[in-house]
C-alpha positions as a Python dict, from the first residue, in 0.01 Angstrom:
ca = {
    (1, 'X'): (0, 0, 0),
    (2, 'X'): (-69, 90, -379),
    (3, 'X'): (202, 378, -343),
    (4, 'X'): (458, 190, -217),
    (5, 'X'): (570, 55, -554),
    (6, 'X'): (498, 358, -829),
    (7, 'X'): (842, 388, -932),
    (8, 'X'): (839, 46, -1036),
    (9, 'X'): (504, 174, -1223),
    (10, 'X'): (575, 465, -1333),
    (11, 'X'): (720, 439, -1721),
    (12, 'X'): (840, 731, -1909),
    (13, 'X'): (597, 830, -2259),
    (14, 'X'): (899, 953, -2477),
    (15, 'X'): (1258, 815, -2484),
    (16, 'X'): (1565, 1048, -2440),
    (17, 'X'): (1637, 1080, -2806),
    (18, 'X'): (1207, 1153, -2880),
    (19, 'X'): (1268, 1448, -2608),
    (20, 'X'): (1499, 1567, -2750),
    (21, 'X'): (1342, 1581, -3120),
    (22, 'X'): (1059, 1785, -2894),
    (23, 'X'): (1291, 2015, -2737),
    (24, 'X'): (1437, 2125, -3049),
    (25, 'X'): (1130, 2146, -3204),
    (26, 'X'): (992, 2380, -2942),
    (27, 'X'): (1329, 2575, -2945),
    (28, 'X'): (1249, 2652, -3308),
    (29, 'X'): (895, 2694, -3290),
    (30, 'X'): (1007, 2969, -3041),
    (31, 'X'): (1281, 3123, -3252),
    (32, 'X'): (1034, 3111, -3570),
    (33, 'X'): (770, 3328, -3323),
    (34, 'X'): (1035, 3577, -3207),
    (35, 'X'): (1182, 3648, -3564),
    (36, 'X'): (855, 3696, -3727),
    (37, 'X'): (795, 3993, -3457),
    (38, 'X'): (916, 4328, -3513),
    (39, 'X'): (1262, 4367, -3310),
    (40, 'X'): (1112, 4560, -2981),
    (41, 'X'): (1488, 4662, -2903),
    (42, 'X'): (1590, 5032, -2781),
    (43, 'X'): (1773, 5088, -3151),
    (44, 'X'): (1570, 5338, -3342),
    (45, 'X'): (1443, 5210, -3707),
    (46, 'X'): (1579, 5427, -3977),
    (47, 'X'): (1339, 5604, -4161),
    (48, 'X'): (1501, 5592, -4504),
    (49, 'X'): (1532, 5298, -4701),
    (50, 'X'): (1851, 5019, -4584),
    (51, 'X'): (1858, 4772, -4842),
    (52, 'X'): (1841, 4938, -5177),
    (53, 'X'): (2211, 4866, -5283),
    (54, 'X'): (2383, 4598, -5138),
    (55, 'X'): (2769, 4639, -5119),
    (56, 'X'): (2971, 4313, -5131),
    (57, 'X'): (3008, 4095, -4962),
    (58, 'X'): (2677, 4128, -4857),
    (59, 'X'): (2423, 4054, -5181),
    (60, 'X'): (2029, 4103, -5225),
    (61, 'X'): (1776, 3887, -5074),
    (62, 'X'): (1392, 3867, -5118),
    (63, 'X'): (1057, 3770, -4956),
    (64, 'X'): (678, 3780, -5034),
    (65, 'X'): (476, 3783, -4739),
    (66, 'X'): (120, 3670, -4867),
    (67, 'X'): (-56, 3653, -4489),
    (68, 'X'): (42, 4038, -4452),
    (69, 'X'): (15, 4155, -4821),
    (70, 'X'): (397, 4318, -4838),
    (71, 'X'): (750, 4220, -4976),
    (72, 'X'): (1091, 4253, -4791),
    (73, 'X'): (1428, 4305, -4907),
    (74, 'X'): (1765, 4285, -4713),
    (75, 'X'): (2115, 4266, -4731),
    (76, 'X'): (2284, 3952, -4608),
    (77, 'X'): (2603, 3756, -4663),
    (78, 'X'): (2542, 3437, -4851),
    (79, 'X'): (2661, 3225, -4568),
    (80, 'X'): (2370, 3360, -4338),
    (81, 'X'): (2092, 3254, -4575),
    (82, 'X'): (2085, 2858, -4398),
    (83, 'X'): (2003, 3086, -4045),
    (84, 'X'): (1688, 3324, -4184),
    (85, 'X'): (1577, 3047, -4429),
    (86, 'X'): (1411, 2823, -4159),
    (87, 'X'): (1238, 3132, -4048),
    (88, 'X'): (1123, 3283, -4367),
    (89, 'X'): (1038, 2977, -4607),
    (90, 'X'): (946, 3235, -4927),
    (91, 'X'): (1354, 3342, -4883),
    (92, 'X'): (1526, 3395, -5206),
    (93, 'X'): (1853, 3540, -5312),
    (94, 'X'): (1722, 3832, -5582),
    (95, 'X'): (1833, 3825, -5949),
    (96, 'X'): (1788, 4182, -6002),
    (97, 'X'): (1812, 4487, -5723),
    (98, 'X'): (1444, 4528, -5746),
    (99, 'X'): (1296, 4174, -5669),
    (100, 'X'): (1005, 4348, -5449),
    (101, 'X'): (915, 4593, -5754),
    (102, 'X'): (964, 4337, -6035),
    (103, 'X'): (689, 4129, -5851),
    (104, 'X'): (449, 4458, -5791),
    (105, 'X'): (542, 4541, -5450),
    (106, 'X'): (642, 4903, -5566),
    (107, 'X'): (560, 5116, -5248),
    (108, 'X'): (806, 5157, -4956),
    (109, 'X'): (626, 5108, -4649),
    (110, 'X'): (925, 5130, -4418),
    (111, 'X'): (1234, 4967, -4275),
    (112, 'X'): (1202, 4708, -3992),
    (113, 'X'): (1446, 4486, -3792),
    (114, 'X'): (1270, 4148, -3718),
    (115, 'X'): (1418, 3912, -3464),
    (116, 'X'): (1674, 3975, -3168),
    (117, 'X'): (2044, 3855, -3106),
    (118, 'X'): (2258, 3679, -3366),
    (119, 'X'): (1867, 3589, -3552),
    (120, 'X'): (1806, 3973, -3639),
    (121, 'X'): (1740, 4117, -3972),
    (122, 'X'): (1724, 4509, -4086),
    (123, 'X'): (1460, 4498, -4399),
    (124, 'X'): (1318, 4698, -4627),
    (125, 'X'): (907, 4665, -4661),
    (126, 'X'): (704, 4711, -4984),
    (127, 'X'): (323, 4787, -5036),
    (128, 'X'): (180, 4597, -5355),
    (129, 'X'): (161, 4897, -5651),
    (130, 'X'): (-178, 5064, -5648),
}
């Protein structure tokens, strides 16, 4: 007898628009996840350094990772920093063409793609100086 009327019962917790604000949230919480892992792709890294001199229209871009102790430098256009920026908050277009080395990260550690698909980045990683 209880069961015959649950749909009248039943009420929904979030509103279309709230799950919606949740599904993009877990979109991007997923995207952030996958970027910050090495790219696990079939393309082999290259073993010398990628980002050294960027060639327009491409321009030099920086960031300090403090959790893992290195700095990274690409190559991007301008008009890409809005999608890497969400993922990478410590993101900054460099000044100079050594931003890791002017802030003590002197000591190539290697070059890594992070990411997959269009969200995929080729970087250059720095060791502080010793």
């Amino acid at each position: 007898e209880n069961h015959k009327n649950w749909k009248q019962k039943t009420t929904c917790v979030l509103t279309l628009g709230e799950m919606k604000v949740v599904a993009v949230a877990v979109v991007l919480l997923a995207a952030v996840c996958v970027y910050s892992l090495p790219f696990s792709g079939n393309v082999n890294e290259p073993t010398e350094p990628c980002c050294h001199v960027c060639t327009a229209p491409l321009a030099k871009y920086y960031s300090v990772d403090t959790m893992h102790n290195k700095c990274g430098e690409n190559c991007m256009k301008d008009s890409d920093y809005w999608k890497y920026k969400p993922f990478e908050w410590g993101l900054h277009k460099a000044d100079t063409n050594t931003p890791c080395a002017d802030r003590s990260f002197g000591v190539y550690n290697g070059t890594v793609t992070h990411g997959f698909g269009p969200i995929k980045m080729t970087l250059d990683l720095y060791n502080p100086n010793e």
